[in-house]
C-alpha positions in Angstrom: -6.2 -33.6 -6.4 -8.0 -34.7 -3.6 -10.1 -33.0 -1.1 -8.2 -32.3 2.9 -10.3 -33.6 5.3 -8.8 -32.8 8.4 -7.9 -29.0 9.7 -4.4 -27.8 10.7 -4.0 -26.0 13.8 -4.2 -22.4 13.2 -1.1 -20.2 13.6 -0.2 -18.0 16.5 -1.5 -14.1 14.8 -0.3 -10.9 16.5 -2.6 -8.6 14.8 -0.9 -5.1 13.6 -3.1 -2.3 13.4 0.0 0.4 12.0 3.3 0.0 11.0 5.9 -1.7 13.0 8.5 -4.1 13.1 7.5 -7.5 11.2 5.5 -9.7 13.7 6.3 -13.3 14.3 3.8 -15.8 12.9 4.1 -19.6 13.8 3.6 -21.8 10.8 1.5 -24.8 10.5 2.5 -28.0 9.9 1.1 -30.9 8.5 3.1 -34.6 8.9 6.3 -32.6 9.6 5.9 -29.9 6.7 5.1 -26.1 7.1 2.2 -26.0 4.8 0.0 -23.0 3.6 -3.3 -22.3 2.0 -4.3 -20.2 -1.2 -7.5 -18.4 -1.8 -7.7 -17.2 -5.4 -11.1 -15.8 -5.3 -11.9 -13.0 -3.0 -13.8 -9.8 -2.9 -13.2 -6.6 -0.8 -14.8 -3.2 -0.4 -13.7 -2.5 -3.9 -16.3 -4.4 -5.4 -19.7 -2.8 -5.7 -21.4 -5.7 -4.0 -19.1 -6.3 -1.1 -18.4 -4.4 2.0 -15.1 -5.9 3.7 -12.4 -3.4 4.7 -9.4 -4.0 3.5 -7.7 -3.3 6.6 -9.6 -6.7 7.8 -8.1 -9.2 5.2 -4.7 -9.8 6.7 -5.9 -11.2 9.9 -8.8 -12.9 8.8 -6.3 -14.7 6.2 -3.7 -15.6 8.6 -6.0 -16.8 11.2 -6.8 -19.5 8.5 -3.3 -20.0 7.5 -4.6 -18.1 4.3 -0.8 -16.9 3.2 -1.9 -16.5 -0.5 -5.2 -14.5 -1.5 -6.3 -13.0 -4.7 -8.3 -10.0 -4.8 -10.8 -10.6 -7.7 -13.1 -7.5 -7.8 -15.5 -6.9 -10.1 -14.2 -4.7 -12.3 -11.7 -3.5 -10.4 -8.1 -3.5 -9.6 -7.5 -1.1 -6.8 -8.0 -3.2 -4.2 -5.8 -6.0 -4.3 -3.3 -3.1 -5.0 -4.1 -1.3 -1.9 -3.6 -4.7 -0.1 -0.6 -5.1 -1.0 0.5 -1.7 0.6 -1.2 -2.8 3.6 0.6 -5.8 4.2 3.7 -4.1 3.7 3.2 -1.3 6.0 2.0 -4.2 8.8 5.2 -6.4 8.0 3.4 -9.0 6.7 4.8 -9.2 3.1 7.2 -12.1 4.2 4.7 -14.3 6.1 1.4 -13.0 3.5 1.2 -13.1 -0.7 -1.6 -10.7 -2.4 -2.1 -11.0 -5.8 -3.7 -8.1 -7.3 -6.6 -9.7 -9.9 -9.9 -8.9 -11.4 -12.9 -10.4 -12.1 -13.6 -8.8 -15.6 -16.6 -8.8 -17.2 -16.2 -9.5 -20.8 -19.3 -9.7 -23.2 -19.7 -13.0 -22.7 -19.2 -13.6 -18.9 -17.1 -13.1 -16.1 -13.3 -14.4 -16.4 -10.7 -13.9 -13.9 -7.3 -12.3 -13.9 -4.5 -12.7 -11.5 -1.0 -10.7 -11.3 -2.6 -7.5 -12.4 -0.9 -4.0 -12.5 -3.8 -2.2 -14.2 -7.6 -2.1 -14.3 -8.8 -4.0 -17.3 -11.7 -2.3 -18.6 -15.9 -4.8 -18.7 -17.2 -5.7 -22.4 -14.0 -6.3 -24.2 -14.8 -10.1 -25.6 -13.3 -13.1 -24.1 -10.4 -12.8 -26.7 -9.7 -9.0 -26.0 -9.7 -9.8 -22.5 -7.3 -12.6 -22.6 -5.2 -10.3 -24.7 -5.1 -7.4 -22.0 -4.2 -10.0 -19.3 -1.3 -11.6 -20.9 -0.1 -7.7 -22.0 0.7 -7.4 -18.1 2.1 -10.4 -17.7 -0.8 -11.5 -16.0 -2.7 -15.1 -15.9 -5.9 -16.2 -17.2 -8.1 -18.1 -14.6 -11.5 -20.1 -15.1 -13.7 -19.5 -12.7 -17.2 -21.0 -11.7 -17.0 -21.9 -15.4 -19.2 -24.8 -15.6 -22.4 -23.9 -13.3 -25.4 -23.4 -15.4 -26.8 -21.4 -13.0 -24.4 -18.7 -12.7 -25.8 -15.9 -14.1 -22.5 -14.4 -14.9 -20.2 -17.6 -16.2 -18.4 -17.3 -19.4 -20.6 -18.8 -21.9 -19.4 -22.3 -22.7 -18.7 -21.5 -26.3 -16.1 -18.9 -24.9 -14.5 -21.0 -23.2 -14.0 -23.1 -25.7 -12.5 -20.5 -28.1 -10.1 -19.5 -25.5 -9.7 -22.7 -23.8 -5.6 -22.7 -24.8 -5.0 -19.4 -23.1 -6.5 -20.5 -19.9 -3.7 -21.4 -17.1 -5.2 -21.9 -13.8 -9.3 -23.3 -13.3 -11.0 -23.0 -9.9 -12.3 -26.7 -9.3 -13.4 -25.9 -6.2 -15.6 -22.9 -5.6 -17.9 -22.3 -2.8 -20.8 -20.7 -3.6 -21.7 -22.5 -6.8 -25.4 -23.9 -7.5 -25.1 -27.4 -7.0 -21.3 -29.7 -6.3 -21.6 -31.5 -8.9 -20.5 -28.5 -11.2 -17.0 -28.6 -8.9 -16.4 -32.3 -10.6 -17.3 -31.2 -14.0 -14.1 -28.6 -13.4 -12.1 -31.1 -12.3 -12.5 -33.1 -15.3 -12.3 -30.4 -17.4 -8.6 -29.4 -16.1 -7.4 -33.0 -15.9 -8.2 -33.2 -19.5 -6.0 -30.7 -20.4 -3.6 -30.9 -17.4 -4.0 -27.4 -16.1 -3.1 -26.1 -12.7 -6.2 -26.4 -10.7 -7.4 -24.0 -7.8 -10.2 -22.8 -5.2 -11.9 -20.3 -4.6 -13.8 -19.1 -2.1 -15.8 -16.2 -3.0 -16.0 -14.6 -0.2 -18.4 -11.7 -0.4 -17.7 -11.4 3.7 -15.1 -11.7 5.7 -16.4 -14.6 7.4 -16.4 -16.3 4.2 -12.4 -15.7 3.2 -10.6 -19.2 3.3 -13.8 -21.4 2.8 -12.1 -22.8 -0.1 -8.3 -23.4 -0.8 -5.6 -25.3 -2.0 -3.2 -26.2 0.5 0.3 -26.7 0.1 3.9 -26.7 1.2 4.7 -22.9 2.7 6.5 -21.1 0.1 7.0 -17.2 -1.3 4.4 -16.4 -4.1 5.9 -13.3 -5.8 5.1 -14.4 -9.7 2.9 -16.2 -11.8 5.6 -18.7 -12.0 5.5 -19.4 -8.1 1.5 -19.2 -8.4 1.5 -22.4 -10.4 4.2 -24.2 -9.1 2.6 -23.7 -5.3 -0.7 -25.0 -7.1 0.8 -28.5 -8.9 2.3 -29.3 -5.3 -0.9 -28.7 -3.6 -4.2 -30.1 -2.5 -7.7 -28.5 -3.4 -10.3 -28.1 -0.5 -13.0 -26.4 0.6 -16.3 -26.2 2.1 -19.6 -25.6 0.1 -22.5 -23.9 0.8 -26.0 -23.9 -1.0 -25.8 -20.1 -2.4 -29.6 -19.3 -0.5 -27.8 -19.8 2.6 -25.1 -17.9 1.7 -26.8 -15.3 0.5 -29.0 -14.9 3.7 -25.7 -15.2 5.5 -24.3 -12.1 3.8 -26.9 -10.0 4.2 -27.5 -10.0 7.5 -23.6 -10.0 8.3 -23.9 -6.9 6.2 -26.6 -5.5 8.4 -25.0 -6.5 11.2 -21.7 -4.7 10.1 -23.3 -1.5 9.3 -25.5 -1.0 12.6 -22.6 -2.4 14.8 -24.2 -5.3 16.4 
């Protein structure tokens, strides 16, 4: 997979704001085809260190011809649920794909979950985890796996114990440490020919869509559709050193709670 260097126009978004009849949204097309883009890393006021209202998320995504986002909260499922019910009351749910996920905490590092129904609970191992994930139905997803830096990466030797439950790896994410730790995913996932995705971490809503894969426009209702949308697509993304992000966050979190 290679990384998208140009940007598609973005699509014609009436906002909603309660429920109505389902708005029109233009698609964007790249060469001829409708494409779309997938964020499978995302945080939302359901996460204790993140402050963007769900309400928000729709039209941010759509603005960037986000039509796929995982909700990964730490900890939590509730919010990519609550998403969901959002989208459908604004008549999105034809046009926009949440995947309920979670970015669990096991005892040995963070790993992700997508396709969740229920809250799986932090400090099972990586193995119990994995276990409670595919229970649901659910998929296993590697996330910032490879940065040394991360404070909360799944230790290398847990990955390796689990490294054949695994079925998606982010490649692309955008707030780790240094880029070359992107590549070192890449190879990673080519070894073993796993689906490969981005993820944008987005702590903000400004940050939502910084990294994606893009691909041709297509429902994502299952697992199944997840990883099909992923092989046929391309990874992007933009990267930012994580001191500028994090001084970027906090003062669009001040901003957001004094109004400015």
């Amino acid at each position: 997979m290679s990384k998208i260097t140009s940007e598609p126009t973005p699509p014609n978004i009436p906002f909603t704001n309660s429920s109505r009849p389902r708005p029109t949204i233009d698609p964007v097309y790249r060469e001829g085809v409708p494409v779309m883009r997938i964020d499978l890393h995302c945080h939302s006021e359901a996460s204790h260190d993140c402050k963007t209202p769900l309400k928000l998320m729709p039209g941010a995504c759509l603005t960037g011809n986000i039509r796929v986002l995982a909700v990964t909260d730490h900890d939590q499922v509730w919010g990519g649920l609550e998403l969901q019910k959002i989208v459908k009351e604004e008549g999105l749910d034809q046009d926009f794909w949440v995947i309920p996920g979670e970015e669990v905490t096991t005892s040995e590092g963070e790993l992700n979950a997508l396709f969740l129904k229920e809250r799986i609970p932090p400090g099972l191992t990586p193995e119990e985890t994995v276990k409670e994930i595919k229970a649901q139905g659910g998929l296993v997803m590697l996330q910032h796996g490879f940065d040394p830096l991360k404070r909360y990466r799944l230790r290398p030797e847990a990955t390796m114990r689990i490294a054949d439950s695994i079925d998606i790896v982010e490649t692309f994410n955008s707030r780790l440490s240094r880029r070359r730790y992107n590549a070192a995913a890449v190879v990673w996932a080519n070894e073993r020919n796993l689906p490969q995705c981005a993820g944008s971490d987005a702590h903000t809503i400004q940050d939502i869509g910084e990294a994606w894969v893009e691909t041709p426009l297509r429902p994502v209702h299952t697992p199944e559709d997840l990883i099909s949308a992923l092989r046929a697509g391309t990874v992007g993304g933009a990267w930012t050193h994580p001191v500028e992000a994090f001084l970027k966050k906090q003062w669009r979190q001040i901003k957001q709670k004094y109004g400015w």
